[in-house]
Residue frames as a rotation matrix with the C-alpha (Angstrom) as fourth column:
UNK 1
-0.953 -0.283 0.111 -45.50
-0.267 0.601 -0.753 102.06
0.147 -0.747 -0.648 -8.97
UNK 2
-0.217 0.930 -0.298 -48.54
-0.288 0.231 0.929 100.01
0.933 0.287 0.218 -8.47
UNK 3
-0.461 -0.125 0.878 -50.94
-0.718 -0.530 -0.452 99.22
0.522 -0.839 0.155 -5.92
UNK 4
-0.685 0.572 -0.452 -53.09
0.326 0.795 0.512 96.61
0.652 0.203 -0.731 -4.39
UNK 5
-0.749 0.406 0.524 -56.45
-0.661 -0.517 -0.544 97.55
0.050 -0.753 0.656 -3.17
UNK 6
-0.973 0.229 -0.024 -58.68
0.229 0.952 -0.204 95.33
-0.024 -0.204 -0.979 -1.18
UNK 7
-0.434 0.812 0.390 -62.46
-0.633 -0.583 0.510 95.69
0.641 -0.026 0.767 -1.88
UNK 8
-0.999 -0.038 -0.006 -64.47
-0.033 0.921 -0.387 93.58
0.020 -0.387 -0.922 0.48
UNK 9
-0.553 0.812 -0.186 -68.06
-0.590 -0.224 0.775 92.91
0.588 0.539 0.604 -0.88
UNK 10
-0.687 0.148 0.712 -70.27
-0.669 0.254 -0.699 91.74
-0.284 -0.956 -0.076 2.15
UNK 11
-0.975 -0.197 0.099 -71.74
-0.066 0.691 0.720 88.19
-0.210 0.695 -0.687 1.66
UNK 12
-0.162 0.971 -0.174 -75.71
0.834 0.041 -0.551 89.51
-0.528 -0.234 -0.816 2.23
UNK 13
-0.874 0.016 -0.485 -74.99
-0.302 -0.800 0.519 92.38
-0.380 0.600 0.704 -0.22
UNK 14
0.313 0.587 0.747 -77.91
0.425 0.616 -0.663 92.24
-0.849 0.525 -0.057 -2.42
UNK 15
-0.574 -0.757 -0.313 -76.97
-0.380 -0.093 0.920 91.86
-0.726 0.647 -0.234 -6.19
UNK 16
0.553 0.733 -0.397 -78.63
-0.783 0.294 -0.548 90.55
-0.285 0.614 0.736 -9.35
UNK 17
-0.614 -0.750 0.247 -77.43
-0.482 0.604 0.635 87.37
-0.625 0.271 -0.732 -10.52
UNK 18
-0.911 0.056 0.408 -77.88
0.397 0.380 0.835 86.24
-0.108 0.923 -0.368 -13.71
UNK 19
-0.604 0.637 0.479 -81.04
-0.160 -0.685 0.711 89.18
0.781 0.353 0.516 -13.50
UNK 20
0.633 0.760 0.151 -82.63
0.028 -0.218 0.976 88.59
0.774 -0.613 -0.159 -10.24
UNK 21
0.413 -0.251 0.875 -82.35
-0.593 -0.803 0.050 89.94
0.691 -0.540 -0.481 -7.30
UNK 22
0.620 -0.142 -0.771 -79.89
0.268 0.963 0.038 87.51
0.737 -0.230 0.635 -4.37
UNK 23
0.912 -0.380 0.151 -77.25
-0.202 -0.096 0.975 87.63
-0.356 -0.920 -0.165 -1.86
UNK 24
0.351 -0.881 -0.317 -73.74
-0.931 -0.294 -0.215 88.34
0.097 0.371 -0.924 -2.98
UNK 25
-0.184 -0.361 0.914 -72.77
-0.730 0.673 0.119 84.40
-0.658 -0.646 -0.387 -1.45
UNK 26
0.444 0.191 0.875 -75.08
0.143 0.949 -0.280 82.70
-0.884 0.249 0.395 -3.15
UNK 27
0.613 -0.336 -0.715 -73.14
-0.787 -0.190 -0.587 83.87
0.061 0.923 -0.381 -7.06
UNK 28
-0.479 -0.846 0.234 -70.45
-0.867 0.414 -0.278 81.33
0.138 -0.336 -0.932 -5.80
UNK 29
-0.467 0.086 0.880 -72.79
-0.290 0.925 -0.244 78.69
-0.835 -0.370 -0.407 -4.77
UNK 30
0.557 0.723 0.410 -74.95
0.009 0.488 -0.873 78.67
-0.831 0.490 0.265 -7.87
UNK 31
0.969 0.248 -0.002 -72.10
0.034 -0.141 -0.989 79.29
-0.246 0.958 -0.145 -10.12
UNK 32
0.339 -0.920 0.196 -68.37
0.925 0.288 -0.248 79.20
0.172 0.266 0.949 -9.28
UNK 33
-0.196 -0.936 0.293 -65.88
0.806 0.016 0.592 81.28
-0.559 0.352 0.751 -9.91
UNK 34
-0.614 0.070 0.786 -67.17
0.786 -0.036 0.617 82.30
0.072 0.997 -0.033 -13.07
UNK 35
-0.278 0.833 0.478 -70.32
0.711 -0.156 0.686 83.43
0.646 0.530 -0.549 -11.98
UNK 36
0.673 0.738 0.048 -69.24
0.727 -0.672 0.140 85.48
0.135 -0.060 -0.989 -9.48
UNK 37
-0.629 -0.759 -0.165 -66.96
0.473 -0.543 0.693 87.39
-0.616 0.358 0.701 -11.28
UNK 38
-0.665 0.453 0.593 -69.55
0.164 -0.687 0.708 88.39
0.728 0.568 0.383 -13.62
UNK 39
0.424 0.790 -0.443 -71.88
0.884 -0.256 0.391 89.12
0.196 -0.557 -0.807 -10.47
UNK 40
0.051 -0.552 -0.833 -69.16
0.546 -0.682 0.486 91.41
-0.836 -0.480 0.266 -9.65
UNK 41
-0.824 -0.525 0.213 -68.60
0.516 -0.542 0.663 93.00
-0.233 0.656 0.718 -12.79
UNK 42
-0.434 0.841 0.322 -72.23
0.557 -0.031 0.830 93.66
0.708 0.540 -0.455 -13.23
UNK 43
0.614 0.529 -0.586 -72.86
0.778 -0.279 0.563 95.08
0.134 -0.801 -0.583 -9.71
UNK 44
0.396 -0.164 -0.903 -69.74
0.443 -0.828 0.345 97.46
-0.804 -0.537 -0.255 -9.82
UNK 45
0.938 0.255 0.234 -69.66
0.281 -0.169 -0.945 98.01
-0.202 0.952 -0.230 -13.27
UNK 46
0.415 -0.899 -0.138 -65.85
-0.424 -0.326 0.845 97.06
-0.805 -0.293 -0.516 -13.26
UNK 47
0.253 -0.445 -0.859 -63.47
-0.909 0.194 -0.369 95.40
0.331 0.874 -0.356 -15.50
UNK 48
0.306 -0.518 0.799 -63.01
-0.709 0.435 0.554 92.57
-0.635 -0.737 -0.234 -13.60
UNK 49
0.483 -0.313 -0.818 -60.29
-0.674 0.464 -0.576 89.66
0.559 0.829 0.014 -15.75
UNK 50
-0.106 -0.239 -0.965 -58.46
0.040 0.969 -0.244 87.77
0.994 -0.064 -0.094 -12.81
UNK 51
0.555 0.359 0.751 -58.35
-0.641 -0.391 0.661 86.52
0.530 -0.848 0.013 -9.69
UNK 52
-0.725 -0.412 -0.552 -57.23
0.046 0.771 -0.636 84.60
0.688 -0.486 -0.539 -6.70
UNK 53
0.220 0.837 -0.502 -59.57
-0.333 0.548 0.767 82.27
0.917 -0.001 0.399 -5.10
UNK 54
-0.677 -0.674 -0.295 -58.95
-0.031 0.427 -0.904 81.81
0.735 -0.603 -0.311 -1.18
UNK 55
0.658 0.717 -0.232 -61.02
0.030 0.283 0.959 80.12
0.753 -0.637 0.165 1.11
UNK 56
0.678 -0.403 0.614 -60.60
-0.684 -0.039 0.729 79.65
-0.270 -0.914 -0.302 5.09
UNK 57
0.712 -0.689 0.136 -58.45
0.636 0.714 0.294 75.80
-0.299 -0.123 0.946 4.25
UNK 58
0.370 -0.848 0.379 -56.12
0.711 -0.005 -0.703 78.27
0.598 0.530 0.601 2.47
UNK 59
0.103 -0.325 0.940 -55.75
-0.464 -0.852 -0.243 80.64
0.880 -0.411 -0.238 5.02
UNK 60
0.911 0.119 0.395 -55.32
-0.360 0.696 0.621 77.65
-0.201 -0.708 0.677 7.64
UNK 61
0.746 -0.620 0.243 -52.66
0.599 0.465 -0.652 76.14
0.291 0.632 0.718 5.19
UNK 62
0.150 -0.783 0.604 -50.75
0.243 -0.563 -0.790 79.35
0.958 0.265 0.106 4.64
UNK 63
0.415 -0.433 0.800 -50.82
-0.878 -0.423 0.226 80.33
0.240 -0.796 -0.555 8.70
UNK 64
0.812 -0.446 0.377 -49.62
-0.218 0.368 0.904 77.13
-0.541 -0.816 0.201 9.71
UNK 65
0.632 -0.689 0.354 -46.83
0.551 0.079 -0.831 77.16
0.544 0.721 0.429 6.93
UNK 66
0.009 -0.555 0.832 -45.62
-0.393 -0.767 -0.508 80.50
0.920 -0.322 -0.225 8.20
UNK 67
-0.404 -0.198 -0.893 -45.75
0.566 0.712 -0.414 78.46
0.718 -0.673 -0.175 11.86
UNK 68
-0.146 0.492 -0.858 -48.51
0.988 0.039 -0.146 80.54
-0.039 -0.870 -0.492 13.16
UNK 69
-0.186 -0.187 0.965 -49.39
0.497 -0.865 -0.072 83.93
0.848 0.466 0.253 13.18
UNK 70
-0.493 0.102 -0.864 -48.84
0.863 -0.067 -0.501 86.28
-0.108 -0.993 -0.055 16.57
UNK 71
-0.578 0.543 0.610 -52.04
0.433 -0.430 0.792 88.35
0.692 0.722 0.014 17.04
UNK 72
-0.949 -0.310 -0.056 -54.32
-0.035 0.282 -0.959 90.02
0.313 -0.908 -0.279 19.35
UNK 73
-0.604 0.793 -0.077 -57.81
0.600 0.516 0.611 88.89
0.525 0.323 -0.788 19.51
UNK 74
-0.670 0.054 0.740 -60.05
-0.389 -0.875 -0.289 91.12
0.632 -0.481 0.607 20.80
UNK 75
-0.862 0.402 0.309 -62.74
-0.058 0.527 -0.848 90.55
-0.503 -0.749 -0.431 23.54
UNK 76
0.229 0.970 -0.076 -65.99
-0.643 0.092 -0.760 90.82
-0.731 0.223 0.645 21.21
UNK 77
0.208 -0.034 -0.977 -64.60
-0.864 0.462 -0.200 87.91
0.458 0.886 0.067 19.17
UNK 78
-0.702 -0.285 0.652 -64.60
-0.684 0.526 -0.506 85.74
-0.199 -0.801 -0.564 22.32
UNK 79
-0.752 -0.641 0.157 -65.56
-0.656 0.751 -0.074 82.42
-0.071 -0.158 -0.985 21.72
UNK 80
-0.009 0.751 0.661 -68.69
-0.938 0.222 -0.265 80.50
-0.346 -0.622 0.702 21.69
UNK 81
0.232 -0.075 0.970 -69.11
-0.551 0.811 0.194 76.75
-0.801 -0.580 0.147 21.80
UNK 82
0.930 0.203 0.307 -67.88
0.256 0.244 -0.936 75.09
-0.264 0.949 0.175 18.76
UNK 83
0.969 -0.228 0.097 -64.84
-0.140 -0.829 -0.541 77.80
0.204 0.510 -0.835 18.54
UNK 84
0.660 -0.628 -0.412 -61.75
0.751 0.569 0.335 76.35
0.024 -0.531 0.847 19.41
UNK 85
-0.276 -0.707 0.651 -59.60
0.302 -0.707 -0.639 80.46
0.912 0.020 0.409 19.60
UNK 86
0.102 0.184 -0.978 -59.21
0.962 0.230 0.144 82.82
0.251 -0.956 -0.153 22.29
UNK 87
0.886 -0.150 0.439 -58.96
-0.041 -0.968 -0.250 86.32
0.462 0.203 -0.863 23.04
UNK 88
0.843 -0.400 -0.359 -55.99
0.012 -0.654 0.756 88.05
-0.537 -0.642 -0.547 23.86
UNK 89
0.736 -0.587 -0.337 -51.99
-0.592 -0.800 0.098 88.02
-0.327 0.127 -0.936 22.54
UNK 90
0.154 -0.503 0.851 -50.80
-0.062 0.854 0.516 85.05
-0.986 -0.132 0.101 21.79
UNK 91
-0.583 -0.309 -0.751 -49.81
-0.806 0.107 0.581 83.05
-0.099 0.945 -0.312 18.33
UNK 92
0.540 0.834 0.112 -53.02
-0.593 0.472 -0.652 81.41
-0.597 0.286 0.750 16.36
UNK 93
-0.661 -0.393 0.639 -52.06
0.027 0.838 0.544 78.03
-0.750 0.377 -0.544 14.65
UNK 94
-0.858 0.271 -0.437 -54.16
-0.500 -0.241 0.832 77.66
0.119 0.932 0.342 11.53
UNK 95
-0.805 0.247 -0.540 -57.01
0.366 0.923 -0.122 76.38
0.468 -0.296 -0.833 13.50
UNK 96
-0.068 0.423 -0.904 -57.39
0.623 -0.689 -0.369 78.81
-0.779 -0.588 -0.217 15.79
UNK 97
-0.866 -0.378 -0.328 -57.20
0.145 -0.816 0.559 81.12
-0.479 0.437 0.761 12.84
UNK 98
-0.560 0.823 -0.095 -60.20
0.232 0.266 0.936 79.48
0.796 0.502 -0.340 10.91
UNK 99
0.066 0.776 -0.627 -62.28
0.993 0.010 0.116 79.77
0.096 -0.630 -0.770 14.33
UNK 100
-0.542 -0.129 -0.830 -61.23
0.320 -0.945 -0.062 83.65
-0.777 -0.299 0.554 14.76
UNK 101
-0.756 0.003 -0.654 -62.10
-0.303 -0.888 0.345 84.57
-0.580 0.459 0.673 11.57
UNK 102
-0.568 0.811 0.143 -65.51
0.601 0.290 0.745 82.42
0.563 0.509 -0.652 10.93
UNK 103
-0.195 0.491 -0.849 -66.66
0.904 -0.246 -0.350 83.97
-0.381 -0.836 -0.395 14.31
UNK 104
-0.524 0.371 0.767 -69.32
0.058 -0.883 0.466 86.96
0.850 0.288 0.441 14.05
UNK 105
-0.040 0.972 -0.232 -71.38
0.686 0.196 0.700 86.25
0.726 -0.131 -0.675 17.00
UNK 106
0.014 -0.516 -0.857 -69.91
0.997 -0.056 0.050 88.83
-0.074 -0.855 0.513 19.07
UNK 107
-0.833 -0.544 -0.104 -69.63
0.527 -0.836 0.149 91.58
-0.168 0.070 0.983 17.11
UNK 108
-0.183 0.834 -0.521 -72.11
0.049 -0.521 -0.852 94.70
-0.982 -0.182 0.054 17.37
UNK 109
0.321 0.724 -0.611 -72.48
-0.698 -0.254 -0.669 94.67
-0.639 0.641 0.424 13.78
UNK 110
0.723 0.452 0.523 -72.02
-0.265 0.880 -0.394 91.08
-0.639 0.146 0.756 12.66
UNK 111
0.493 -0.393 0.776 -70.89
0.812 0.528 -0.248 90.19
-0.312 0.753 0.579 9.19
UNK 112
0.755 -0.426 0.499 -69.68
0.018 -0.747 -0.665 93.86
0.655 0.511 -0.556 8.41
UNK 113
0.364 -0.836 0.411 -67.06
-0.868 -0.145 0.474 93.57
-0.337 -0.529 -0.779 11.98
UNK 114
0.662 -0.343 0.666 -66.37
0.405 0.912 0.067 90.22
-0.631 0.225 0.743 10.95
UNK 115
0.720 -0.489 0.493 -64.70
0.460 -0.195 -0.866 91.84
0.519 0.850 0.084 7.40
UNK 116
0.788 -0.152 0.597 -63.16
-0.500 -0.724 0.476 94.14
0.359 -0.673 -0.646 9.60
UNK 117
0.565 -0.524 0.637 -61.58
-0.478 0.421 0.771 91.60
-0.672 -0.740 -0.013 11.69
UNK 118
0.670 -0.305 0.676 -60.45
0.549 0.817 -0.175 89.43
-0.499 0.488 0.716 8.84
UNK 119
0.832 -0.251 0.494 -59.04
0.219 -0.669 -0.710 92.70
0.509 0.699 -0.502 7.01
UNK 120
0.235 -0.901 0.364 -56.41
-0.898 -0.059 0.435 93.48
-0.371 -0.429 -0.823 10.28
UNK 121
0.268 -0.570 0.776 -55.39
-0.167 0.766 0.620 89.52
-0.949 -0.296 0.110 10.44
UNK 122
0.853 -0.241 0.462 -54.85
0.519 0.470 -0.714 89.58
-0.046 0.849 0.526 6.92
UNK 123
0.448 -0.825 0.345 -52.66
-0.333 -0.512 -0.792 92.73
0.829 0.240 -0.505 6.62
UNK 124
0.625 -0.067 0.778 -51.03
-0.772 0.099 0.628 91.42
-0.119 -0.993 0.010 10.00
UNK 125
0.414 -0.380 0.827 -50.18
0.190 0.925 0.330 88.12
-0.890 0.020 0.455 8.77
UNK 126
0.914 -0.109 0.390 -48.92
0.385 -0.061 -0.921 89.31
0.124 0.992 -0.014 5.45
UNK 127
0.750 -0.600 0.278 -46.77
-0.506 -0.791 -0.345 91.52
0.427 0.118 -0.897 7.59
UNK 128
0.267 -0.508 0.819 -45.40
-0.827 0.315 0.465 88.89
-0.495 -0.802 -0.336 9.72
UNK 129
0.771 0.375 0.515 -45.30
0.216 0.607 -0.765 86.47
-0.599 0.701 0.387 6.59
UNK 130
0.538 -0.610 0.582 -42.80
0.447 -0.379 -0.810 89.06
0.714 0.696 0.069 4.73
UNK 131
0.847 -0.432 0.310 -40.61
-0.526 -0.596 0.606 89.58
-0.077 -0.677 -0.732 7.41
UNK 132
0.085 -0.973 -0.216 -36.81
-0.861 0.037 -0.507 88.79
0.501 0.229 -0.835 7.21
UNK 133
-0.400 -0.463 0.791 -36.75
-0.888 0.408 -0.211 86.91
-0.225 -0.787 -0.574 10.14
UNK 134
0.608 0.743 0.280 -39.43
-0.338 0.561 -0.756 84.09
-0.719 0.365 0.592 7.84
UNK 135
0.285 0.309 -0.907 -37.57
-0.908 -0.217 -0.359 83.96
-0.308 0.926 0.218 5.10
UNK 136
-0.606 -0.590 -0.533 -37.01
-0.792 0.511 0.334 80.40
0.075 0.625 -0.777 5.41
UNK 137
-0.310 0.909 0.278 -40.73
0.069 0.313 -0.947 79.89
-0.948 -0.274 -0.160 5.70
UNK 138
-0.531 0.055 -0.846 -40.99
-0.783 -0.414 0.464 81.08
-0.325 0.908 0.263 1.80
UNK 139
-0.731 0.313 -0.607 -41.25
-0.278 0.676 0.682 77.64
0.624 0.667 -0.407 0.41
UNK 140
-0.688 0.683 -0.245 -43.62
0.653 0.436 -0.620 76.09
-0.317 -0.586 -0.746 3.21
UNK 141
-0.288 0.928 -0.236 -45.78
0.332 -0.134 -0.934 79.01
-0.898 -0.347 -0.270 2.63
UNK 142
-0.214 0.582 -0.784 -45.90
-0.921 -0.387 -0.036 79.71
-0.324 0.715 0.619 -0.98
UNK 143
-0.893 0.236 -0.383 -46.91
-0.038 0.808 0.587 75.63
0.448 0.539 -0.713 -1.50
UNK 144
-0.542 0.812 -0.218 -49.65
0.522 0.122 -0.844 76.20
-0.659 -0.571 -0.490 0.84
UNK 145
-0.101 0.672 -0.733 -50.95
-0.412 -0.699 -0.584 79.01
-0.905 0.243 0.348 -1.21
UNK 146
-0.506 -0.044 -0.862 -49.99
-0.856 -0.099 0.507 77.44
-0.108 0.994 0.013 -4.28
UNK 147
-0.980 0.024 -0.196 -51.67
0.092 0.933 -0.348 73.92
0.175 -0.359 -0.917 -3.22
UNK 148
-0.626 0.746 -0.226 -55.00
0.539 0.204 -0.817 75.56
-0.564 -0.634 -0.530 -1.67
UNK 149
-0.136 0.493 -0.859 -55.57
-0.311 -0.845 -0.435 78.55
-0.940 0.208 0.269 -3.66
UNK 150
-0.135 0.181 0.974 -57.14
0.654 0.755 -0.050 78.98
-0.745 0.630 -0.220 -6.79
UNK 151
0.041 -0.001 -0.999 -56.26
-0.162 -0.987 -0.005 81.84
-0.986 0.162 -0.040 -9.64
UNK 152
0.589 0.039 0.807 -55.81
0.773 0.267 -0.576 82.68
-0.238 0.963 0.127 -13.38
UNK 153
0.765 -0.558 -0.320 -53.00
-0.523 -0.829 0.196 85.13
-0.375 0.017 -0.927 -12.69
UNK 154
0.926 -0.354 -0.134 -50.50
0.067 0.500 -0.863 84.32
0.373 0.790 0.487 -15.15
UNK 155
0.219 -0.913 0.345 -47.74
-0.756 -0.383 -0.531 85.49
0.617 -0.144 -0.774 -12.39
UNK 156
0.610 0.381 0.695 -48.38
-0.769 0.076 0.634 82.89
0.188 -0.921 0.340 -9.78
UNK 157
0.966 -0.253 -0.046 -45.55
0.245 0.961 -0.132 80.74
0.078 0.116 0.990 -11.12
UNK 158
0.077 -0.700 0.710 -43.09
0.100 -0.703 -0.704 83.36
0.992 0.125 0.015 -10.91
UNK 159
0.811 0.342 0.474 -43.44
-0.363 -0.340 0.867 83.87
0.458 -0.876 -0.151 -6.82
UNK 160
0.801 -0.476 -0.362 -40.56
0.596 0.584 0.551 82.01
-0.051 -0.658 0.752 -5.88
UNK 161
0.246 -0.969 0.028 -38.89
0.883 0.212 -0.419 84.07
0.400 0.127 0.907 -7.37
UNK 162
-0.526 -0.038 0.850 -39.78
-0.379 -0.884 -0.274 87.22
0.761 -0.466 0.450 -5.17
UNK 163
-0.238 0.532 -0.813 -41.23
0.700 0.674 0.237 85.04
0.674 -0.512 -0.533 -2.26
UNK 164
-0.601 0.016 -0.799 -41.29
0.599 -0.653 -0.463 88.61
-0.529 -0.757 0.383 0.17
UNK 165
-0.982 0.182 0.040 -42.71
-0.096 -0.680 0.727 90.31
0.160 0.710 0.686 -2.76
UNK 166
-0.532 0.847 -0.024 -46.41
0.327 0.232 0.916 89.26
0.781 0.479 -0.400 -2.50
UNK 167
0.104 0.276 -0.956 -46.84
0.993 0.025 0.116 89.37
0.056 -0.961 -0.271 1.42
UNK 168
-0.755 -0.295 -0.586 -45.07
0.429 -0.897 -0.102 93.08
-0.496 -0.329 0.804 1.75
UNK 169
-0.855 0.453 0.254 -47.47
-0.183 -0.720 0.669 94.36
0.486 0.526 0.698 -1.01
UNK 170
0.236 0.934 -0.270 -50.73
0.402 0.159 0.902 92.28
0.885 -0.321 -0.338 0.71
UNK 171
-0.316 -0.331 -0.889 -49.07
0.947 -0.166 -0.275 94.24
-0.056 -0.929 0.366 4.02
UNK 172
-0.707 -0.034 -0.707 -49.39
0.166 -0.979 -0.118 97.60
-0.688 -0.201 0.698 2.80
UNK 173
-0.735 0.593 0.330 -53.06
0.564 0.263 0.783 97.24
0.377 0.761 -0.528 0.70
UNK 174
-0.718 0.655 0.235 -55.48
-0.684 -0.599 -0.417 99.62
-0.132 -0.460 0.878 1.32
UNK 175
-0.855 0.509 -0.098 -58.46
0.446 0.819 0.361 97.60
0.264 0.265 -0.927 2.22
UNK 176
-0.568 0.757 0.322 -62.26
-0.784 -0.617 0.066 99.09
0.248 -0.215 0.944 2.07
UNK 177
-0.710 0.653 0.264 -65.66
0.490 0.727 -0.480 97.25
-0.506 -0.211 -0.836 2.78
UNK 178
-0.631 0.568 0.529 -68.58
0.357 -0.392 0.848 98.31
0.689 0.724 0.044 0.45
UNK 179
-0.882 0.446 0.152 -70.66
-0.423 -0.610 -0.670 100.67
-0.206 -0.655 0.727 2.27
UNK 180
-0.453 0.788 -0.416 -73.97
-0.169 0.383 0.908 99.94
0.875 0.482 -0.040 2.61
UNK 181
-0.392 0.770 0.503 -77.58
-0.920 -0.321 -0.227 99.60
-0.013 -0.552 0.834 4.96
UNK 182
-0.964 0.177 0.198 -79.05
0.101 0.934 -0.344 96.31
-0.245 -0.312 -0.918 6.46
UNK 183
-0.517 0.819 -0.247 -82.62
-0.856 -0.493 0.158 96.12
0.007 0.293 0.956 5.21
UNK 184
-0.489 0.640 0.592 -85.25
-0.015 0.673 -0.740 93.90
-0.872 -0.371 -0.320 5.10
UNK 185
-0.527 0.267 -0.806 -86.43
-0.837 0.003 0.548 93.03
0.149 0.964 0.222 0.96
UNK 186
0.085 0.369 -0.925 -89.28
-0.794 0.587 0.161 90.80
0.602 0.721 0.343 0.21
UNK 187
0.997 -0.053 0.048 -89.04
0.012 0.787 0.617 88.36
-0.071 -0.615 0.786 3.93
UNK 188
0.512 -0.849 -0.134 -85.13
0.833 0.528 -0.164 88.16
0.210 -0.028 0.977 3.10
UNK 189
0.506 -0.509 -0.697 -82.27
0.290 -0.660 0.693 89.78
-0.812 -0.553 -0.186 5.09
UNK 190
0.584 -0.686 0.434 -79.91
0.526 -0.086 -0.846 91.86
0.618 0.722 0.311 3.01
C-alpha cells in the first residue's frame, strides 16, 4: 500500500541553482519547471522524475468547483488591507481562499506559519473534496485541476475514473516543512 508524503520546501530556503548560492523561489522564476526540479534534486539529493504543478489560480479553480470549502480561519491570519477573507467558521469561495492562503502578515513566524496554514486547508479541503456527500462535484472539480494544473504524471488521465481516489489519499498525506534557521547571508534574507 502506498503513500503520499508532502514535503514543503520554504520559498527563502537557500539552495544552489545552477551552482550559486539563491532562494528556493527564484529556481522557478529563472527556470520553470525544469529548473526547479533539478534545484530540488540537487539540494535533497533525491530522485525526483514527476510532478504536479499547482499554483494559487488552481487552488481558486478547484475550491470554487467543489462550491467552496468550510473552514476555520484563525485570528493571526486576520486580514490586512488588500485581503478580501476573514477569520472565523464559515465557507471560503475560491477568493477568499487565495487571500487566506497568500496572507503571512500575521503570523509569528511568517513564511514558515504560512506553510503551516496552507498544509491544514489543503488536507481539509481534500477531505471535504472526497466526501460522499460531493460526489457530484467530481467532474467540476477534476476539470479545474485538469484545466489549471500542470504535471507529467502519466496517471492524470485516468482520474475520472477514481474521482474520490486522489482527494482521500491528498486527505490522509503526511505533510512536513523542511526544518531549518532564518539567517542573514551576504545582505540577503534566507
Amino acid at each position: 500500500e502506498g503513500r503520499l508524503i508532502g514535503l514543503s520546501i520554504p520559498r527563502d530556503s537557500r539552495v544552489y541553482i545552477d551552482g550559486e548560492p539563491d532562494k528556493m523561489n527564484h529556481a522557478h522564476a529563472y527556470g520553470g519547471i525544469e529548473l526547479t526540479i533539478q534545484t530540488i534534486r540537487d539540494f535533497l539529493g533525491i530522485d525526483l522524475d514527476y510532478y504536479l504543478e499547482v499554483d494559487y489560480q488552481t487552488v481558486k479553480a478547484v475550491v470554487d468547483a467543489a462550491g467552496g470549502v468550510r473552514y476555520n480561519v484563525p485570528e493571526d491570519a486576520a486580514p490586512v488591507p488588500g485581503e478580501v477573507h476573514r477569520v472565523g467558521d464559515h465557507v471560503l469561495n475560491g477568493e477568499e481562499t487565495l487571500s487566506f492562503l497568500r496572507h503571512r502578515q500575521g503570523y509569528v513566524n511568517g513564511d514558515i506559519d504560512r506553510v503551516k496554514a496552507q498544509q491544514a486547508f489543503i488536507r481539509e479541503t481534500a477531505k471535504q473534496v472526497a466526501s460522499p456527500l460531493r460526489f457530484y462535484r467530481y467532474p467540476f472539480v477534476l476539470h479545474a485541476l485538469r484545466t489549471n494544473a500542470k504535471t507529467n504524471l502519466p496517471a492524470l488521465p485516468l482520474l475520472p475514473k477514481a474521482p474520490g481516489v486522489l482527494f482521500s489519499g491528498l486527505s490522509n498525506m503526511e505533510l512536513h516543512t523542511l526544518p531549518g534557521e532564518g539567517d542573514m547571508i551576504d545582505g540577503v534574507s534566507y
